[in-house]
C-alpha positions as CSV (number, residue, x, y, z in Angstrom):
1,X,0.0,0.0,0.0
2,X,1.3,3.5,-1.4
3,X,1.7,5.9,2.2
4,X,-0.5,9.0,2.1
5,X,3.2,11.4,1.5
6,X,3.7,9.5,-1.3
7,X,0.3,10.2,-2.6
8,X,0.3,13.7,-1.6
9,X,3.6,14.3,-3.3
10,X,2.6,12.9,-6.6
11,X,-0.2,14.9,-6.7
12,X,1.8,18.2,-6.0
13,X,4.2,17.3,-8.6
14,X,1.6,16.8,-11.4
15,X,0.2,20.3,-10.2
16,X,3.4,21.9,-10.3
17,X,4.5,20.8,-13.3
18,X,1.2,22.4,-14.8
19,X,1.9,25.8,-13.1
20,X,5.5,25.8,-13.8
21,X,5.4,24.5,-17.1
22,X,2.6,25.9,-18.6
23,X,1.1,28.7,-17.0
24,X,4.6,30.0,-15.8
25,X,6.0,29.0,-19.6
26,X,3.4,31.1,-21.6
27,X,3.1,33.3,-19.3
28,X,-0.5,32.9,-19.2
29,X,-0.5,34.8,-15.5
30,X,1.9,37.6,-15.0
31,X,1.7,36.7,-10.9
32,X,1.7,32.8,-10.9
33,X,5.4,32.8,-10.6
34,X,6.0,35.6,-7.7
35,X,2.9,34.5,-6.1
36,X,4.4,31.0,-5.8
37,X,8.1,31.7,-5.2
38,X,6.7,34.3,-2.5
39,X,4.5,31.3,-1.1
40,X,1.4,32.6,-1.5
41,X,-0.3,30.3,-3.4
42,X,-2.2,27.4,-0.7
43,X,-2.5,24.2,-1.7
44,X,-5.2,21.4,-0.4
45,X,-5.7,18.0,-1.4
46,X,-9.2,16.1,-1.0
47,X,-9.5,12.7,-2.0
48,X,-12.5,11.0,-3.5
49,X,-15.6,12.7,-4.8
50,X,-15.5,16.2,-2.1
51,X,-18.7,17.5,-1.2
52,X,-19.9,21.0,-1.2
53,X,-18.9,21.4,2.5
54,X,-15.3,20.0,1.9
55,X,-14.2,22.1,-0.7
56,X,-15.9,25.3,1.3
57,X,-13.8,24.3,4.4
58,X,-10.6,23.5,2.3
59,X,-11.2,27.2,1.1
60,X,-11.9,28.9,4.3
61,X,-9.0,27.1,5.5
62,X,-6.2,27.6,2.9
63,X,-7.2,31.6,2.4
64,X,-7.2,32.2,6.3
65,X,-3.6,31.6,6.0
66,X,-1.6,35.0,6.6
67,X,0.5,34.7,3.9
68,X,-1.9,33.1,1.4
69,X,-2.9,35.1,-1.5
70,X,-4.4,32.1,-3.8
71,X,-6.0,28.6,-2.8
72,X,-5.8,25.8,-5.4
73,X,-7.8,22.8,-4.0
74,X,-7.4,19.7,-6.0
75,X,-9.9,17.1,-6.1
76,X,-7.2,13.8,-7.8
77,X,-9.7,11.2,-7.8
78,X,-12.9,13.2,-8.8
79,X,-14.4,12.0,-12.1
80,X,-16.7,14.8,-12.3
81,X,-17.5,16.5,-16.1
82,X,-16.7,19.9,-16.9
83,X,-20.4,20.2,-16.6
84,X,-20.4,19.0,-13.0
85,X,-17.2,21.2,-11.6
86,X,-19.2,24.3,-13.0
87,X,-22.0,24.0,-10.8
88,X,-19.6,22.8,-7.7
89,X,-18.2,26.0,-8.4
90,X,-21.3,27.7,-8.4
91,X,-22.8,26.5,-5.4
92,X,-18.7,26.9,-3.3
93,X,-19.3,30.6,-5.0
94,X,-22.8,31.2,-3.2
95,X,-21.4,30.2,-0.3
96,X,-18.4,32.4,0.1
97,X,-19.2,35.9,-0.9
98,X,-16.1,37.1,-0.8
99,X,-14.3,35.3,-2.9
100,X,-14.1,34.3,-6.4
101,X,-13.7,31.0,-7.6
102,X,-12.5,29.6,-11.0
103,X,-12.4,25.5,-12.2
104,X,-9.8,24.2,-13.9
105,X,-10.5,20.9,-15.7
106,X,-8.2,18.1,-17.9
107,X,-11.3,17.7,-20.6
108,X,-11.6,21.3,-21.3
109,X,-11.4,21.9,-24.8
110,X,-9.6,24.7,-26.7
111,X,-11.8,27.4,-28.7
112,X,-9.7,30.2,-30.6
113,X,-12.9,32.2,-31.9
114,X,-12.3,34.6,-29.0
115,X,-9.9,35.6,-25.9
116,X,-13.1,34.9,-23.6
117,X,-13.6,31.9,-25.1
118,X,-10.1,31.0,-24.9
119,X,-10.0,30.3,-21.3
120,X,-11.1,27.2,-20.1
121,X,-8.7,26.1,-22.3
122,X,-6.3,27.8,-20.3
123,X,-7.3,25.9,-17.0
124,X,-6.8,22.8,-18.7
125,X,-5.4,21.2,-15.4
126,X,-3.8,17.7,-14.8
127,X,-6.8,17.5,-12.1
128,X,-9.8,18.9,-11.2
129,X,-9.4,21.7,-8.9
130,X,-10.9,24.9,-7.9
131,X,-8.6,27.9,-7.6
132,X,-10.4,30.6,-4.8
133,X,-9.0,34.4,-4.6
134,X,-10.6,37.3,-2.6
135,X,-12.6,39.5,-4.3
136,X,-10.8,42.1,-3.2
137,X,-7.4,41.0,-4.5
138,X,-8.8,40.6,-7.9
139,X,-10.8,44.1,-7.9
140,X,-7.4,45.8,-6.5
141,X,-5.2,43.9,-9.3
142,X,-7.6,44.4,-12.4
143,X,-7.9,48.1,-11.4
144,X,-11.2,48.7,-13.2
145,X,-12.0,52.0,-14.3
146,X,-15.5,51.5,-12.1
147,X,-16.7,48.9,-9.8
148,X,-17.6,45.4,-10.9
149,X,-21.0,43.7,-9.5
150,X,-19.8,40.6,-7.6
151,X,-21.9,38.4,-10.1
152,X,-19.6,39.8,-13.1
153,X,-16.5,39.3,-11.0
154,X,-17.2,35.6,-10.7
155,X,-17.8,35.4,-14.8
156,X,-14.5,37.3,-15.5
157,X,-12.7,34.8,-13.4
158,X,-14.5,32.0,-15.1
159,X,-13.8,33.3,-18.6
160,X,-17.6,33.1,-19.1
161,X,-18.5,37.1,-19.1
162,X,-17.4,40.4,-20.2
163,X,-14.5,42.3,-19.1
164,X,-14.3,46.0,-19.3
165,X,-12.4,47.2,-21.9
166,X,-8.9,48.5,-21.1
167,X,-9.1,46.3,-18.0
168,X,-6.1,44.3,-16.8
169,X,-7.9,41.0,-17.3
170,X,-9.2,42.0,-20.9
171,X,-5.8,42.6,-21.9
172,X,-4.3,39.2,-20.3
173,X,-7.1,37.6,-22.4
174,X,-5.7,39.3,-25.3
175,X,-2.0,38.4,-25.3
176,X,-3.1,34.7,-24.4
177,X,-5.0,34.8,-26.8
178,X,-2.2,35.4,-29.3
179,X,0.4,33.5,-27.8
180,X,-1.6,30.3,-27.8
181,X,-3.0,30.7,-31.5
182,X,0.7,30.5,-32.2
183,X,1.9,28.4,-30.3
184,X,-1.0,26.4,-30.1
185,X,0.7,22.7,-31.2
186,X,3.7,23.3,-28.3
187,X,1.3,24.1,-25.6
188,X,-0.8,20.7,-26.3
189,X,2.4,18.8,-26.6
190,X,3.5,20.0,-23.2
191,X,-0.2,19.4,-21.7
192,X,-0.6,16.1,-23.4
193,X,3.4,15.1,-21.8
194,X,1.9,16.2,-18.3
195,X,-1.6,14.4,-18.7
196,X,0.4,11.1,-19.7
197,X,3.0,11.5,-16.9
198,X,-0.1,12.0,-14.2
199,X,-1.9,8.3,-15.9
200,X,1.9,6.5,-15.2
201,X,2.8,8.2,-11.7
202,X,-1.0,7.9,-10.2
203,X,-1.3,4.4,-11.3
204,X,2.3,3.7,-9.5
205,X,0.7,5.7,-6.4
206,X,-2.4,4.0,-6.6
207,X,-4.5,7.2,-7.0
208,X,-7.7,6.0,-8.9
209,X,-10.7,7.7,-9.7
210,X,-14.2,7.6,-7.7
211,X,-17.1,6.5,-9.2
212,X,-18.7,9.2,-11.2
213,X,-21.0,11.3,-9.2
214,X,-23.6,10.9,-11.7
């Protein structure tokens, strides 16, 4: 039997190798790589299908850390659709109104006809996670001309709304946009290397996926 370290550290490597690789690589966020050299990016690991209440609590958790600017929680053995994370996301959203939360999923597909429409690609994670940051954080770093309703806030983050134009997330959208349509077969290659090194390491670990919630 595979100890829970060894689990645990499997699973951070896969999602490391994500940020670093990928969204550190392409530069996809200009603040993934301070925010996790500075350690301000919390991690939590729940195992099995996670209800509602465990990923609210991982949240509350991970983002009452002082020095925590950013909570990934990853859910290893989920087997929920895209579909399904969305509303988990929804209903962790209604229940803490301060923050926004994104999901990041391995099936997401790509979609070029537009920077919005982009990004779910973008999250394609190695795993299902849910990354939470305080509304506040992302109000203060988009510096919008004019405040956003908390409802729009949550879209931006999703990649599912509109984004004010001349806004810091618009023009993110923008340059990712470009980046990716050109390097669009390098960024799958290194995805699809990550995705097939997370299939080999789990099945040495032992980490197998729950029964689909549906």
């Amino acid at each position: 039997m595979v100890a829970l370290t060894e689990k645990l550290a499997e699973v951070r490597r896969i999602l490391d190798r994500y940020v670093v690789e990928v969204v550190e690589r392409f530069d996809l966020c200009p603040w993934a790589k301070s925010a996790r050299l500075g350690g301000e990016v919390a991690v939590e690991v729940l195992w099995g299908e996670p209800s509602i209440g465990a990923w609210v609590e991982a949240g509350q958790a991970l983002l009452a850390r002082p020095e925590a600017r950013v909570a990934m929680i990853v859910a290893p053995e989920s087997a929920m659709s895209v579909a399904e994370l969305r509303l988990v996301r929804d209903r962790v959203t209604s229940k803490l109104p301060q923050v926004g939360v994104a999901h990041f999923h391995p099936d997401a597909v790509i979609d070029l006809a537009s920077p919005a429409r982009l990004v779910p690609f973008l999250r394609r994670s190695p795993d299902r996670l849910l990354q939470l940051v305080p509304l506040g954080l992302l109000e203060s770093v988009r510096g919008a001309v004019k405040p956003v309703e908390r409802a729009t806030q949550v879209q931006m983050l999703g990649g599912m709304g509109p984004v004010p134009r001349g806004d810091v997330a618009d023009r993110i959208a923008e340059v990712n946009h470009a980046r990716v349509s050109a390097e669009q077969t390098e960024v799958m290659r290194v995805l699809d290397a990550i995705a097939a090194d997370r299939r080999a390491s789990y099945a040495r670990a032992e980490i197998r996926s729950s029964p689909s919630p549906t």
